[in-house]
N, C-alpha and C positions, 0 to 999 in steps of 0.2 A: 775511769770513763774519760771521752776525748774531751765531753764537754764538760765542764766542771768538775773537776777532781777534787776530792775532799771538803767539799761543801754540803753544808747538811740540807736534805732535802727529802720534802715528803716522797712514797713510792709513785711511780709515774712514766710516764713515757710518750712515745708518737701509738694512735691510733693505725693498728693494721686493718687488712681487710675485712678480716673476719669478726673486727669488734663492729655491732650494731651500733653504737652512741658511747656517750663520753665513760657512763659508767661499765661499761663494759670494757672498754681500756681500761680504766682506772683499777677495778679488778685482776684483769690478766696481771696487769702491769706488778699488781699486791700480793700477789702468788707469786712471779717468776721474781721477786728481788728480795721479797721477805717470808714467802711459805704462805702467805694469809689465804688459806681455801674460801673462794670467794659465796660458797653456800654459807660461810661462819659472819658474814658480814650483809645488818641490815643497813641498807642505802637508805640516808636521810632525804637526801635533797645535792641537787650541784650549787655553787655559788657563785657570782656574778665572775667572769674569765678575766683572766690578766694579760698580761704580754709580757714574755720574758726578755731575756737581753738578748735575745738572737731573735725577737720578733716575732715568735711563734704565740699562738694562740691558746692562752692554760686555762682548761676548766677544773675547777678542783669538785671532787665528789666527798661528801663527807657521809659517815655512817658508824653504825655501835658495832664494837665487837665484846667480847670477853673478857675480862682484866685479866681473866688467865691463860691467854695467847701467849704462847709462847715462839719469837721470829725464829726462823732460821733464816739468817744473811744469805745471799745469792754472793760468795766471796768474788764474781766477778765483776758487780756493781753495787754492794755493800762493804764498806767494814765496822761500821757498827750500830746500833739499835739500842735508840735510847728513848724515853718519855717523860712527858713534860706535863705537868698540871696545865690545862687550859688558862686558869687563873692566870697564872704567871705572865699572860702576853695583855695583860692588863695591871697587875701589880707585881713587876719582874725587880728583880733584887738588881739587876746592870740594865742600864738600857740606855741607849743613845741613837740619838734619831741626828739626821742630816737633813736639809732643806736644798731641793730643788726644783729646776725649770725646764717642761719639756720644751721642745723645739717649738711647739705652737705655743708658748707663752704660761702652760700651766704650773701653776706650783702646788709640791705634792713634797712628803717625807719619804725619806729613805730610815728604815726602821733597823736594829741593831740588840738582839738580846744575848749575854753571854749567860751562858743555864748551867749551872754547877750541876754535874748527874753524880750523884753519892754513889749507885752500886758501882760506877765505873772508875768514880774518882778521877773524872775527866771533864773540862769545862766543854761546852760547845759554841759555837758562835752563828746564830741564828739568824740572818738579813735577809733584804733582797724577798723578791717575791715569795718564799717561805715565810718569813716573820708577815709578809703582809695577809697573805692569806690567815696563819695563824692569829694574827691581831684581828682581822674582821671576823673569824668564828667567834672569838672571845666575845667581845665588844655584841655581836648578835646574841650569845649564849644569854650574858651578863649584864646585858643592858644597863652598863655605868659608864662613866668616865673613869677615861686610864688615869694614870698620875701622870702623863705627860699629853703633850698636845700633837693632833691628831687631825688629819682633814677628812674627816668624816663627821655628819650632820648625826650625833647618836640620838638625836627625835625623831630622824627620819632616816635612818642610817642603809635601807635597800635604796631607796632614790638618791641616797645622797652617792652610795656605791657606784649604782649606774650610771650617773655624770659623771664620779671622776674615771671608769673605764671609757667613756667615749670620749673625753679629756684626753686622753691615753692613745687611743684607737687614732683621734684625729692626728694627734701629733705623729704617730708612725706612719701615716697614710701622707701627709706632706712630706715628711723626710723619703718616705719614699720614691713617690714625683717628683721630689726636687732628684734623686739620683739618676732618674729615666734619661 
């Protein structure tokens, strides 16, 4: 891919015309890279949106499939397909977070899990708005504290979401005026 090349990332992509709303992207998107016929997947719920490194606007849709899904990679935007206990983005065997500050002055984690996959006998390295989404399903699922620290309010952990996206939002929305 141009953008991100071998960086692990859930299935996804830009919304075409003919997707009605997010989870309909997110489907298409789940079939054309990994096979997932999207009649095999129940849609839970979307989760509060991110912002990637190019600015773009990520709603992540989460939902159940089958344990016995079997991908097929789209080898022109896959090379591999691997699974992670949810647990793990809350009690991960590697993990390192970095600390930083958006342009409007907020401070927020930069999250980092490296995930040992046994059938492949391959580490993966997990950051970046992947691990973040990942860590707030967890953290919602599991409602504990991780073993590391975390800027999220887990008593109030949808409000606390929502401020730090509009945290997020404000900072991209000045650095962008400031470039006008």
């Amino acid at each position: 891919l141009r953008r991100s090349p071998g960086e692990v990332c859930f299935p996804g992509g830009k919304s075409e015309a003919s997707d009605k709303d997010e989870i309909d992207t997110a489907l298409r998107e789940a079939k054309e890279e990994v096979g997932l016929e999207p009649e095999k997947v129940e849609v839970i719920c979307r989760l509060v949106p991110g912002i990637d490194k190019m600015n773009y606007l990520v709603t992540p849709v989460v939902g159940f499939i089958e344990d016995t899904f079997q991908a097929t990679p789209n080898p022109d935007e896959v090379s591999a397909v691997f699974v992670v206990p949810l647990e793990y983005f809350v009690k991960p065997l590697n993990h390192s977070s970095l600390p930083y500050a958006t342009s409007s002055g907020h401070s927020s984690w930069m999250h980092c899990f490296m995930y040992h996959d046994q059938e492949h006998q391959t580490s993966f390295k997990i950051w970046g708005l992947t691990a973040h989404f990942a860590l707030f399903l967890a953290l919602a699922v599991y409602g504990e504290r991780p073993t590391f620290a975390v800027d999220y309010d887990i008593d109030n952990l949808a409000s606390s979401a929502e401020n730090n996206f509009m945290n997020l939002y404000a900072s991209v929305s000045k650095r962008k005026k400031s470039n006008l």
